[in-house]
N, C-alpha and C positions, 0 to 999 in steps of 0.2 A: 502636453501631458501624455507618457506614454501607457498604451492598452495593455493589459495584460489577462487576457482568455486563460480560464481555470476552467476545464470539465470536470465535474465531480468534486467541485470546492465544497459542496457541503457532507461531505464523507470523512472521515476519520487522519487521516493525512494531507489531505488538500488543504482542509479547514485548517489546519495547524501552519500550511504554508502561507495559507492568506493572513491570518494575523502575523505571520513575520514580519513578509512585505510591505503588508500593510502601513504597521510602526516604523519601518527601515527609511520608507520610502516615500517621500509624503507628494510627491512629483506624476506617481505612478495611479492610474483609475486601476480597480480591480472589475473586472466580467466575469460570470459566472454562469454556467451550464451544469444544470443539476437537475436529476430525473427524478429525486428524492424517491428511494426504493427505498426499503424495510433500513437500511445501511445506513442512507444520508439523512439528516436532520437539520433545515437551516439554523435551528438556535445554536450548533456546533461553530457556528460562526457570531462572535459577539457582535450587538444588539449597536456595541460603539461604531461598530464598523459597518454594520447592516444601514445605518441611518445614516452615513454620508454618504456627503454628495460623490465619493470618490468610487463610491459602491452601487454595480449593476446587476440584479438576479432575472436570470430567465428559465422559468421551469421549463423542462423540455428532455428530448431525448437525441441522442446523436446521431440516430438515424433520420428525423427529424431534416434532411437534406439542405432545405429553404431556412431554415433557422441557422444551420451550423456557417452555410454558408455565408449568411447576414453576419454574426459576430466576427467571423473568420477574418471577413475584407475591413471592419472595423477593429480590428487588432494588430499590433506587432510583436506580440511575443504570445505563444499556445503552452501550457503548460497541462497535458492530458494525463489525466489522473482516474478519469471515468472506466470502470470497470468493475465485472461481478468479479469478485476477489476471495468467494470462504468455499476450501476445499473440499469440505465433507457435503456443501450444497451442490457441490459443480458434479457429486455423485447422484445426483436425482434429477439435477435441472439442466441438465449439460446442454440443451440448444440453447436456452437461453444467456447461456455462458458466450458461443460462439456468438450470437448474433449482436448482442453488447460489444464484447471483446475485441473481436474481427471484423466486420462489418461495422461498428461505429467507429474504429480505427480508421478502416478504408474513409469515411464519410470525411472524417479529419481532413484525413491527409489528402483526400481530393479538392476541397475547399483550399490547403494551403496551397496548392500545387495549381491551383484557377489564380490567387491571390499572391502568386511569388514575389511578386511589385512590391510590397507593402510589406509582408510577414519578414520578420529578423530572424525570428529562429521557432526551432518547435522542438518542445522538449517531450520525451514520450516517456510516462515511466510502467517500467517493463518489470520483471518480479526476477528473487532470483530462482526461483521455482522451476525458469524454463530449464534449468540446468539439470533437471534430476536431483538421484544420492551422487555424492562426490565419488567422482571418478581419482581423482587427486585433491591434495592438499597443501594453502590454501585454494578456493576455487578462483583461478581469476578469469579476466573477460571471454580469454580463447578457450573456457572449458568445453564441453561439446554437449547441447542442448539435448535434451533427453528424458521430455516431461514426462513423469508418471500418474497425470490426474487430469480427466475434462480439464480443470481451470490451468494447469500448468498448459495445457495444448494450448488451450485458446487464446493463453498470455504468448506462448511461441512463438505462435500464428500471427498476432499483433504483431509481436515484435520482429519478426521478419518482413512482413509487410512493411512497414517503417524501413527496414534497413534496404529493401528494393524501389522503392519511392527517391529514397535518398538517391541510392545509386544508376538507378536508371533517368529519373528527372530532375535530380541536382537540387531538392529543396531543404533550407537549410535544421537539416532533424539532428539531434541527439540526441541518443537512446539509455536510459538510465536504469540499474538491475537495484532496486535495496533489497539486502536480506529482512531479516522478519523486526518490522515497528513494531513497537509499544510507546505506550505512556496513555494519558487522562484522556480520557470521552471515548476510548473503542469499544467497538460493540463488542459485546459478551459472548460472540459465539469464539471469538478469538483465546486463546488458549490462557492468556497470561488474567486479562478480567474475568471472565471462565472461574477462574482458581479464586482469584481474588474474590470475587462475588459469593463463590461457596466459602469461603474461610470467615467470611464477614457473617454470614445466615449461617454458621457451626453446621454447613453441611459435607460431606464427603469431598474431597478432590479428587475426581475420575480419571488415570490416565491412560491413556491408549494403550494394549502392549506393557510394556515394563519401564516405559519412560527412557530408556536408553538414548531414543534420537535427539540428536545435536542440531542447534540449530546458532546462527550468528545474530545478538537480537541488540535492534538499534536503534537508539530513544527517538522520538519522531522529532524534535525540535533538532537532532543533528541528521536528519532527512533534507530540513528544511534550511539549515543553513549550508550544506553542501548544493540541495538548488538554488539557492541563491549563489551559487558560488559558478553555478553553471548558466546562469543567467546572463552572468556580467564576464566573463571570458570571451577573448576575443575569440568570436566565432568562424574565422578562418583556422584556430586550433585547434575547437572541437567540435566542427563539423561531420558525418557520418560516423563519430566515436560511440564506444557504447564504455557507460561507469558502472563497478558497481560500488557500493556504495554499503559497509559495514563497519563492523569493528576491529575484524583479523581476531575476536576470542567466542569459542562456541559454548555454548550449555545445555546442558542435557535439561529436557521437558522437568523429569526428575528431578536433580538439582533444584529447578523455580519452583517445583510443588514444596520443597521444603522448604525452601528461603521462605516461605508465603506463610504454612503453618508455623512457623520458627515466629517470625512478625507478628503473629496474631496471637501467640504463647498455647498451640494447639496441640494436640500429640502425633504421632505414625500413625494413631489409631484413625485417623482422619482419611488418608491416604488409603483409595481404592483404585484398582484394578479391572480394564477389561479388554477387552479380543482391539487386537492394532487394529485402525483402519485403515484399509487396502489402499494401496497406491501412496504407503506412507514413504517418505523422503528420509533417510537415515543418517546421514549427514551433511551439516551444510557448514563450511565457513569462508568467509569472504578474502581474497586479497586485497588488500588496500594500498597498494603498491600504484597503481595506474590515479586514482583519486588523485590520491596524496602527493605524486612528481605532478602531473598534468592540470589537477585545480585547485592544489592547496589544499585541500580538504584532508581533517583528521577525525574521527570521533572522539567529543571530550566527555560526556556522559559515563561515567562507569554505571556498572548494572544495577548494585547494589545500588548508590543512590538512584537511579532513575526510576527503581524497582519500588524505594520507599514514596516516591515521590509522587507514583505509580497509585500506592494502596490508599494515600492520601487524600486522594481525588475521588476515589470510589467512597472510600468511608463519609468523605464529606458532601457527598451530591447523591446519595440514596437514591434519594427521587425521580433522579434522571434517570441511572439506568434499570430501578428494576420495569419501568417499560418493557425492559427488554427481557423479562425472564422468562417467557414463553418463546423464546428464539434462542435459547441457549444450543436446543441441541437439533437436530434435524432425522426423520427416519430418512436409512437407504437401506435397497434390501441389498444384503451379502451377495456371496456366487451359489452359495444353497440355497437362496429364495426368502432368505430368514429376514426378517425387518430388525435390523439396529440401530439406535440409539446412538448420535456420534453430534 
């Protein structure tokens, strides 16, 4: 039975990769490494799967040295997902951005790199955030990294770390960029449950700015079978590679505040307005050119249904997330000292 190490399997994407696996693969034990911060939640991971035997949870953190390295040498495949991830927090909490981000990267890929014997491969998933706004269009792998936020740095950071590991001591990393997930159980600071959650309570939909910026958005279950797809590749082909991993079509913030009011039978009048937040990314969309010859991988989710599929989830599990309505938004003070709401 082969191991498969998930950091941050109870987070919002991970958890969606373990139920894939999980059902795909019935050959395969699932490990888990989860610090469960405000983000991860183990019931994001079904209760079917939490109770077999095929299922290992260890709370813990990735700095955590003696632990990562204990799962580490018990594994052959790393699938690192662990990371503070929401932009507008990486504007107030920024060390603790780097010290998650960077430094429990390093922690990884130290451990794999003690444990080269045994580990097949280590998948790292990196954001496409490091990229910046688009420089050109689409973006693809070689675009030229140029974070505009704590979190985009610290994802950079990560991910160049990874790619000097690779290249300076040969352990087997692939480096993975998705543009921006959705679908069912993300937390609400995220822009698309965000919307959806105020649409559902006939409250305002807030948008940064004027809604203009574009972003490539890519249902999390076609996340999860494009890693799976980088799993089972033979690994002399995508060794030191970096994917990223979209749809090749953008949408404007705008655009999803309507589609959302539009679904809920709400008016414009719903639709509110306030000051961009800084270090906002103005364009983003993916090339899917390298994915698609190199792993096969295509996104089959269009937006629209994955959007409905999306609202589905919220309207029918109330419960769960308004948990989380007191974390919708976060104060940062501006560059005039002023405390805003983001």
């Amino acid at each position: 039975m082969k191991s498969v190490l998930v950091t941050g399997g109870a987070g919002f994407i991970g958890s969606n990769f373990i139920r894939h696996i999980f059902h795909k693969y019935p050959d395969y034990k699932i490990v888990v490494l989860d610090a469960l911060t405000y983000a991860g939640n183990i019931e994001n991971i079904p209760a079917e799967i939490r109770d077999s035997g095929r299922f290992e949870f260890w709370y813990g953190n990735l700095n955590n040295l003696d632990l990562v390295d204990d799962l580490v040498e018990r594994s052959q495949i790393i699938v690192h997902f662990a990371a503070e991830t929401h932009v507008a927090r990486s504007l107030y909490l920024n060390r603790v951005f780097f010290i998650t981000d960077v430094l429990g990267t390093q922690s990884i890929a130290n451990a794999i790199l003690k444990h080269s014997d045994t580990v097949e491969r280590f998948i790292h998933i990196s954001t496409s955030e490091v990229y910046g706004t688009a420089l050109r269009e689409p973006m693809d792998e070689d675009h030229p990294i140029s974070p505009t936020t704590p979190y985009a740095a610290a994802k950079a950071g990560a991910d160049r770390l990874v790619f000097s590991y690779i290249e300076s001591y040969g352990i087997p990393g692939v480096i993975i960029r998705p543009f921006n997930n959705y679908g069912p159980r993300q937390h609400l600071e995220k822009v698309i449950p965000r919307f959806i959650a105020s649409a559902i309570l006939k409250e305002p939909l807030t948008i940064h700015g004027d809604g203009s910026a574009k972003r490539d958005w890519l249902f999390v279950e076609d996340t999860a079978e494009a890693l799976d797809k980088v799993m089972h590749a033979r690994i002399d082909d995508i060794r030191g590679k970096t994917f990223n991993l979209g749809t090749g079509i953008s949408i404007s913030v705008l655009d999803i505040a309507k589609k959302i009011i539009q679904i809920f039978g709400l008016e414009d009048k719903y639709l509110t307005y306030m000051d961009e937040r800084f270090g906002q990314v103005q364009n983003h969309i993916s090339s899917t050119a390298k994915a698609e010859k190199q792993l096969g991988f295509r996104a089959q989710m269009a937006f629209e249904q994955g959007l409905l599929r999306t609202v589905q989830w919220y309207e029918s599990n109330r419960a769960i997330w308004e948990k989380q309505m007191s974390m919708r938004k976060v104060p940062v003070k501006n560059k005039s000292g002023e405390i805003v709401w983001y």
